[in-house]
N, C-alpha and C positions, 0 to 999 in steps of 0.2 A: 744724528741720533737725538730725537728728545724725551724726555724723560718729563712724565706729570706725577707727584707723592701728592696725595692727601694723607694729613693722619690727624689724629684725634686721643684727646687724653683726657684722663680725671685721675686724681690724685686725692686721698683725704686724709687730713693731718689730725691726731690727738692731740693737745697741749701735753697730755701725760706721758707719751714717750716723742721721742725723736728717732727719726732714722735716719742720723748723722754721724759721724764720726768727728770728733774733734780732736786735731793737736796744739790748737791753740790756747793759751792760758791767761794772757792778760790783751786786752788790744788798747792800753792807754799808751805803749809805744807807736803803736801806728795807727793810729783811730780811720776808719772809713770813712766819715763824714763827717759835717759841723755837729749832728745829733750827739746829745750825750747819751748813751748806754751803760755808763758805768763800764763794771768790767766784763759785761758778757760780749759773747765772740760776736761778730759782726761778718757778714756775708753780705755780696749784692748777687749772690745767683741766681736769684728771682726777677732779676735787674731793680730791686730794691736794695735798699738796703736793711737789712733785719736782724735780727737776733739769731742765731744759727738753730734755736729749738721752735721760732717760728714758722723756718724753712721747709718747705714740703720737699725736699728734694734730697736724694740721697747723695751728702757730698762729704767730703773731707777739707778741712782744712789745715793748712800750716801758714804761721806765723811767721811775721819775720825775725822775730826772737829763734823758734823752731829751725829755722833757716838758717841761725846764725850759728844755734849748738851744733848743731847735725853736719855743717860742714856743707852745706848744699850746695854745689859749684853752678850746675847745670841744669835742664829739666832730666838726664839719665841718673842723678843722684837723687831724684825728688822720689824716686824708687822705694829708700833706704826709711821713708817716714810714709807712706800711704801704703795699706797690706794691697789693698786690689788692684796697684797701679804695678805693672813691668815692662821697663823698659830694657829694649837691645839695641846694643851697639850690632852694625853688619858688618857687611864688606869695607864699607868704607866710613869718612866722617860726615859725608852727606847724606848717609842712609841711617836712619834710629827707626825704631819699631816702638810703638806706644800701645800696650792691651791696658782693659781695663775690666779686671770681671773675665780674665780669658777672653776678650771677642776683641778683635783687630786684626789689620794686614798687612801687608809687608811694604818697604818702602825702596826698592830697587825699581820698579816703572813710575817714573814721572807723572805718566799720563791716568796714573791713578791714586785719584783724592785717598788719605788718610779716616776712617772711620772713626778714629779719636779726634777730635778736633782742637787745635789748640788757638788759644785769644791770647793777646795780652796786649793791655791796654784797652778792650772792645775787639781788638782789631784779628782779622782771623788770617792767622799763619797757614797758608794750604801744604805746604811740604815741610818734611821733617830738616831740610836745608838751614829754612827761616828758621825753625824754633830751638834750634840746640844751643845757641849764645850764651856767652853770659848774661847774667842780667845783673847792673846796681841797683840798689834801694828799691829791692822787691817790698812790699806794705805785706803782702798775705798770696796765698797759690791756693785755688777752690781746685777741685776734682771733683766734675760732676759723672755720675757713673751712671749710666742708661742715656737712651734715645733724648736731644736736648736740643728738639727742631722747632716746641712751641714758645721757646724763650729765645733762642740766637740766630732764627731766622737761615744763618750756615745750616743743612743738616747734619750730624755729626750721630749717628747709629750706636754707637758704641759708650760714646760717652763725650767730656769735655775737659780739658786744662785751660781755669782762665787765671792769668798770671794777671795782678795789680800790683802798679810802682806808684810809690808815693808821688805826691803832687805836689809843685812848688811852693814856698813856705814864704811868707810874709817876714821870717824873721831869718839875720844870716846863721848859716850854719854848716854844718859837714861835719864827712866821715874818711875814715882812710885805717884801709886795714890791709895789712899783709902777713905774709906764711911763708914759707922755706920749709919744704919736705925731701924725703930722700930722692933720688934720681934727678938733684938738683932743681926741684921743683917746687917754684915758684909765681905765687901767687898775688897780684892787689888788685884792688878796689877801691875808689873814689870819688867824692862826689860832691859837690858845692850846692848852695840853695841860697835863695833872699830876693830881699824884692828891688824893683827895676823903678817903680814907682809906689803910691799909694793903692794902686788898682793892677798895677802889672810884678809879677816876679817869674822867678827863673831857676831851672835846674840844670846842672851839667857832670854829669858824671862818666867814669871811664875805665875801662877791667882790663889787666894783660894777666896770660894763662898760660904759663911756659914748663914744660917738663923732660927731661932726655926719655926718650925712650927703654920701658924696661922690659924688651923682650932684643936679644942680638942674633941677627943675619952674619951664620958662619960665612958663609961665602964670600958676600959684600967685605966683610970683616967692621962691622955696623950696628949702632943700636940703632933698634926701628920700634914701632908705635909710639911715636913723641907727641907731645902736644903744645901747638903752638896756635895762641889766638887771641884777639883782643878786639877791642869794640868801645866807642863811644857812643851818647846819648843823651839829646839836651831837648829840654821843655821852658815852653813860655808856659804863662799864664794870666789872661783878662778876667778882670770881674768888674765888666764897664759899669755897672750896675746892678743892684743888692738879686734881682733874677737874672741874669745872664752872666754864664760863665763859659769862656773860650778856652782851651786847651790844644794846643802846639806841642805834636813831637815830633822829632827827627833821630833816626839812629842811623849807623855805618858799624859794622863788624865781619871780619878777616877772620878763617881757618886757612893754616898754610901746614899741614901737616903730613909724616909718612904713616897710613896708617892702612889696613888695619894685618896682622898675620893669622895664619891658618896651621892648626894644629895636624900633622898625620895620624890618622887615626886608624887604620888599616895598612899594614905594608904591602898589597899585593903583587900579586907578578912582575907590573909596569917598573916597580919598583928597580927591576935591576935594570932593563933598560936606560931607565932615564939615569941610573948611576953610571953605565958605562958611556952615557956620550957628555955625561958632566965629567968625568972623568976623575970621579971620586963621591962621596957622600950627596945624594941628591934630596934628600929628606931626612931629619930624623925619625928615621922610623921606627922607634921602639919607645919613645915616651912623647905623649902630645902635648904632654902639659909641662915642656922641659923650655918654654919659651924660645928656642932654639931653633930657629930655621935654616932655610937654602932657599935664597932667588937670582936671580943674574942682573936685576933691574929692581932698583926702590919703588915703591908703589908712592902716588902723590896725591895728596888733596889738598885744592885749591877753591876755596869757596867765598864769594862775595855777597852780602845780604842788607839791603839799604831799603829805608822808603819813609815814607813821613805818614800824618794821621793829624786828623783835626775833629777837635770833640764839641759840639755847642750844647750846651743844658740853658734852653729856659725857664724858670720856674711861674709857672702860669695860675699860681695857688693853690689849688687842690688837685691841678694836675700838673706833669711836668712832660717839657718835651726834647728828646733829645737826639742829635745829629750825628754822626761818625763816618769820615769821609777816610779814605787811606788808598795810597797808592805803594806800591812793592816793588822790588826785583830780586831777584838770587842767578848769582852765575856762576856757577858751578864746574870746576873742569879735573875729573879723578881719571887715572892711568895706574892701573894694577898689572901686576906679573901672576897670571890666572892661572896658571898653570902650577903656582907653590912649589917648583923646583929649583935647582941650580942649573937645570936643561932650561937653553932657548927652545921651547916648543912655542908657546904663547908671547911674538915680539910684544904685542902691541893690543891693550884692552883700553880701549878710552871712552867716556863720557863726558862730552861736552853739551851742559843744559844751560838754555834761559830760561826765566819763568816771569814775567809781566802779572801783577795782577790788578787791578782796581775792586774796589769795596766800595759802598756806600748803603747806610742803615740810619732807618727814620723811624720812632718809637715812640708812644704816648703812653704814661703812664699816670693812671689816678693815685689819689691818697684822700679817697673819701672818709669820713668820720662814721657812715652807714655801711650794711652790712656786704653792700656788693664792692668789690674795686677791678679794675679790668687793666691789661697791659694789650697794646693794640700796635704791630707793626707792619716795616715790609725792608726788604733785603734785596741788592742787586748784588750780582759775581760778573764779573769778567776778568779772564784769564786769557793769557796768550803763551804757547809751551814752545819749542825751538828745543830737540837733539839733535845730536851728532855722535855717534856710537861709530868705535873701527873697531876691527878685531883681525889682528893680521899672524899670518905664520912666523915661526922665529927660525933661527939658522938650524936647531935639531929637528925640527918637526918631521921634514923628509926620510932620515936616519931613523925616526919614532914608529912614523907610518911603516914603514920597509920592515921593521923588525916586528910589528902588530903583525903585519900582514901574514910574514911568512910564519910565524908562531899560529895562528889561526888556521894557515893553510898546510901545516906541516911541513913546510918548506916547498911544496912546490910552486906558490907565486913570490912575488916582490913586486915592489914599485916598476922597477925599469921592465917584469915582465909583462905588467898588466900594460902599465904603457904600450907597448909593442904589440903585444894580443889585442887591445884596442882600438888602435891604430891599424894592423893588418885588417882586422873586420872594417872596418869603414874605406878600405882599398889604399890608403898610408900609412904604411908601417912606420914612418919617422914623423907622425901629425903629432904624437904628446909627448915623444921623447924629451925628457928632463922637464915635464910641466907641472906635473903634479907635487901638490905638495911645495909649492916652491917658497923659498922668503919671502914675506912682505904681502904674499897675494893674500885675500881672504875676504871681509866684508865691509861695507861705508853703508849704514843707514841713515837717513836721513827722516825725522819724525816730525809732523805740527800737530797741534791741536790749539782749536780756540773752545772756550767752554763761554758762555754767559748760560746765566742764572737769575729768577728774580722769585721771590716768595713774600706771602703775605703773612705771619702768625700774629698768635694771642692767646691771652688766658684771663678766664675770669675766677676768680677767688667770691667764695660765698661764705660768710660765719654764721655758720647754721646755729652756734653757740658761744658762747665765751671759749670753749673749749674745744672746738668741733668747726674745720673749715671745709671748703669742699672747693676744690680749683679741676677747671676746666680747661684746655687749650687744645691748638687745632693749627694746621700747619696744611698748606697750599703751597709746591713747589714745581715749578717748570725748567725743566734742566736742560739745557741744547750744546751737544757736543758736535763740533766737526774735525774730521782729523786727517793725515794727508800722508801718506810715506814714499820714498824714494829707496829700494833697498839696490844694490849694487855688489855683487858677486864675482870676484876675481879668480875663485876656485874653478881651478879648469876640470878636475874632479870631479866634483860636485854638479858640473853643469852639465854631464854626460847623461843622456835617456836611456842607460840601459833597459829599459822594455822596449825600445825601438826594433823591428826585425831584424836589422845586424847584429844584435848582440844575442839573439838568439843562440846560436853554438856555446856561446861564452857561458849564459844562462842554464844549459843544459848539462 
């Protein structure tokens, strides 16, 4: 499947309003660049650097000040300071959901890119796996909101989160902050900086995020949605000379958590079934939000997310050029009890993903003194995806089915009849006896996809005035997906043709 976007943009800025959002207030704690701007906020969403009332772009920002009051642990608490941004937690801790403006999608298939796109560092995060981490010594979080394909080369429809962490310091120094809140929840952060040489320095920073769970599993006799995670992160940094600058990073961060539960929100029928083969309470079914559950089996996530990035800027004088190389992985292995009862119906839900990705983005950007300046690039993707999805039957599911069935039929099928009735019509009445429905049988999918990508963008900026700009950009993308499945079906049920003419009497 390939895929060609052209698109095309104009945008026109007044000097006299802005269509910004700002939460930033001072940026002499974390300055963006060697430029002085005094105290106004400073952005690179333009991949400039600028003043945030120069910026054509509808963006928000927060500070790392912002970051620090607010409490911001994650990109799901970045929620809590940007109005247009919400974020959801899902099913699990490898699935979050990013709208912006209302428009996004969901994040339970793999094999489909996020419409919010997230950066940090330049570097583009394709699933919500990679971007839920902690992060130390964030500098500033931009929210770009709308279509942001003729500046990040990534297409990203919806919108953009580009996360920037400060850059190493020429002088030593650090931080270290910790927290202790209720549900024994505890928090730090820390981080070293200073230099290696006269031209080389270095960062290294590191986050543990620990919490007991505060929702409890009557059944297990358990608290469950805990949080547990931690992550390290270190940078070099070259300035072989007064234009060229090298940036070196590498990250490693671990979620090992049980997460996530499911409120009953309806007690229907099923309800007593599944009560009487748990053999007592199978859901609370009368308040959802009593944090209070019933599962027979802990749900688990286990997420790894590692890869490095390398940044060159050389400053060519009134233009500058710049490089961003990054390679990925995320490996991912969640196993939930789908079924949200104290009934084995549901043994076995799992999702085991890898995800490979390689990046590489080459940019040119002017800083003329006249009235045109232009940004000129091109963007490669490759991805490589690897699931493994089971989904198997548990020890009540045969007892669940049987008591559907005849509740349905009035009593006069069941399992062991339809078996038998099944079985007679194909000439062996003993061919499915005891098959249906059985432990352990049910589904093994197996999924690949490779995706490469490569795009050309740009923008040109015109001051038609002191006060009056006029920016242009335009985006050329070719997108090629290939994808490959092996699905595998144990349900002996399920694999029966009833439209086949033997089943004809059965049909009637």
């Amino acid at each position: 499947m390939t895929l060609r976007n052209i698109l095309l943009g104009a945008t026109m800025l007044c000097a006299a309003t802005t269509p910004a959002i700002a939460f930033a207030q001072d940026t002499a704690e974390a300055p963006a660049s060697d430029t002085d701007y005094g105290n106004d906020i400073i952005v690179t969403a333009t991949k400039r650097s600028q003043t945030l009332q120069d910026t054509p772009i509808a963006v928000s920002v927060t500070s790392a000040a912002d970051i620090q009051n607010a409490q911001i642990r994650d990109l799901i608490d970045l929620q809590s300071a940007v109005p247009s941004l919400r974020v959801s937690q899902l099913q699990s801790s490898a699935n979050t959901n990013f709208i912006i403006r209302g428009f996004g999608n969901g994040a339970n298939n793999p094999g489909i890119e996020p419409s919010v796109g997230v950066f940090i560092d330049g570097v583009y995060r394709s699933r919500s796996a990679a971007q839920i981490g902690d992060l130390p010594n964030v500098e500033r979080i931009e929210v770009l909101r709308g279509p942001q394909s003729t500046l990040f080369g990534k297409n990203a429809s919806a919108g953009v989160i580009s996360i920037v962490t400060q850059k190493p310091q020429y002088e030593f120094g650090g931080s270290v902050e910790a927290s202790y809140g209720n549900y024994d929840a505890f928090v730090i952060k820390g981080d070293i900086t200073g230099p290696i040489s006269d031209k080389i320095a270095f960062s290294l920073g590191g986050n543990y995020n620990r919490r007991d769970g505060y929702a409890r599993d009557v059944n297990l006799d358990t608290d469950v949605n805990d949080r547990n995670r931690w992550g390290v992160r270190g940078q070099l940094l070259f300035e072989p000379t007064d234009a060229l600058t090298i940036r070196l990073i590498g990250d490693y961060d671990k979620i090992d958590e049980n997460c996530c539960i499911a409120g009953n929100v309806i007690a229907g029928p099923t309800v007593a079934i599944t009560n009487a083969l748990a053999g007592g309470p199978s859901v609370d079914a009368n308040n959802p939000f009593s944090y209070r559950v019933y599962n027979n089996f802990l749900s688990s996530n286990l997420i790894k997310n590692y890869g490095g990035s390398g940044q060159i800027d050389y400053d060519l004088g009134n233009m500058s050029l710049t490089s961003i190389t990054a390679y990925r992985e995320v490996r991912s292995n969640t196993n939930q009890d789908s079924d949200f009862t104290s009934a084995d119906l549901i043994g076995q839900k799992s999702d085991d993903t890898a995800i490979n990705t390689f990046t590489q983005e080459l940019r040119l950007a002017s800083d003329f003194d006249g009235p045109i300046n232009f940004l000129i690039g091109g963007y490669y993707f490759n991805e490589k995806i690897k699931q493994h999805s089971q989904i198997y039957f548990g020890d009540d599911f045969r007892a669940y089915g049987n008591a559907l069935i005849q509740a349905a039929s009035g009593g006069a099928l069941s399992v062991p009849v339809l078996e038998g009735t099944l079985g007679t019509l194909e000439g062996n009445p003993a061919k499915y006896v005891g098959t249906f429905f059985r432990a352990g049988d049910g589904m093994d999918e197996y999924y690949g996809m490779k995706n490469t990508a490569w795009s050309i963008f740009g923008t040109v900026d015109f001051d038609v005035t002191d006060r009056l700009t006029l920016t242009l950009g335009g985006n050329y993308t070719k997108d090629k997906k290939r994808f490959t499945t092996d699905v595998t079906s144990t349900d002996v049920f399920s694999g029966i043709n009833l439209d086949a003419p033997a089943y004809a009497p059965f049909r009637n």
